[in-house]
C-alpha positions as CSV (number, residue, x, y, z in Angstrom):
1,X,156.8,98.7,98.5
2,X,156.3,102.2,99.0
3,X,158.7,104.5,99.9
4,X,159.1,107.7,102.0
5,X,160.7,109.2,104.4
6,X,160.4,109.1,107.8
7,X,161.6,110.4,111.0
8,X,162.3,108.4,113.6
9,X,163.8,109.2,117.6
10,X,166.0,106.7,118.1
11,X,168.6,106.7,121.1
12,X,172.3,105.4,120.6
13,X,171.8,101.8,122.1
14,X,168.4,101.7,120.4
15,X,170.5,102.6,117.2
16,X,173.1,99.8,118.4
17,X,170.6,96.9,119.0
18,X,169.1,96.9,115.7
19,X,172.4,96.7,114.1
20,X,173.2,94.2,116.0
21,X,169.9,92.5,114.0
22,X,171.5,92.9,110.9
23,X,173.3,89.8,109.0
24,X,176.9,90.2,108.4
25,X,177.1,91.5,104.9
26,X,174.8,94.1,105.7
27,X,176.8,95.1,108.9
28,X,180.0,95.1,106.7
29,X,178.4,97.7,104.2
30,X,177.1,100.0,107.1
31,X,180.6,100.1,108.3
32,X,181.9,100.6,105.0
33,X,179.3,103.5,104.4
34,X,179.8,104.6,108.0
35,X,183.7,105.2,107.0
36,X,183.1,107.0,104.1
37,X,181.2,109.5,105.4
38,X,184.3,109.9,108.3
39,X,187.0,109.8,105.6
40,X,184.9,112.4,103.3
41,X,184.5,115.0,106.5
42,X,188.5,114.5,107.5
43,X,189.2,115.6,103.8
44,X,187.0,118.4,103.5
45,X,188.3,119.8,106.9
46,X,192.5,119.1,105.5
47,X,191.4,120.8,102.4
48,X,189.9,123.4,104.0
49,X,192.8,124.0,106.6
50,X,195.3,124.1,103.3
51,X,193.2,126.4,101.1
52,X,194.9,130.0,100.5
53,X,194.9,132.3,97.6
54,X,198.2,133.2,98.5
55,X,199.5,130.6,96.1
56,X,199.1,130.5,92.3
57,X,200.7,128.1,89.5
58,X,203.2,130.7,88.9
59,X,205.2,130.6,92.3
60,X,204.9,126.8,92.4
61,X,207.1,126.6,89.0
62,X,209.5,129.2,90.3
63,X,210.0,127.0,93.5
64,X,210.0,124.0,91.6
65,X,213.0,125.3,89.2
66,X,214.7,126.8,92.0
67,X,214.9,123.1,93.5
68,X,215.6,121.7,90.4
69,X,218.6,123.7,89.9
70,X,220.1,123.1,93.3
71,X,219.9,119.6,93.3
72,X,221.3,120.0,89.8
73,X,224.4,121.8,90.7
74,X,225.0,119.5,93.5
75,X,225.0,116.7,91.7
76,X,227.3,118.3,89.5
77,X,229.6,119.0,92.3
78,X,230.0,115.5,93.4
């Protein structure tokens, strides 16, 4: 079989009716593949909306011992 590629117009409905053609299994792994493409774009946007270079390894260890110590000395305190 040759291969190629190809570009097609297709409408939404027109997309719709030949999935509907599909058996099953290959309707569960479009909507499988469907997903991952969703789940990859949600992360890349979170990521993005997180990113700073305000932040280095540095000041996340001095938080981290800061809290670390408090929850020490309250234990202690109990």
């Amino acid at each position: 079989m040759k291969t190629g590629t190809y570009n097609i117009d297709l409408g939404f409905d027109q997309i719709l009716d030949l999935v509907k053609q599909l058996p099953k299994k290959e309707k569960i792994r479009l909507s499988k593949e469907l997903e991952r493409g969703i789940i990859d774009a949600k992360l890349t946007s979170l990521l993005k909306a997180f990113k700073t270079d305000d932040l280095d390894q540095e000041t996340i260890n001095n938080e981290v011992e800061i809290v670390r110590s408090e929850l020490y000395a309250r234990s202690k305190a109990k």
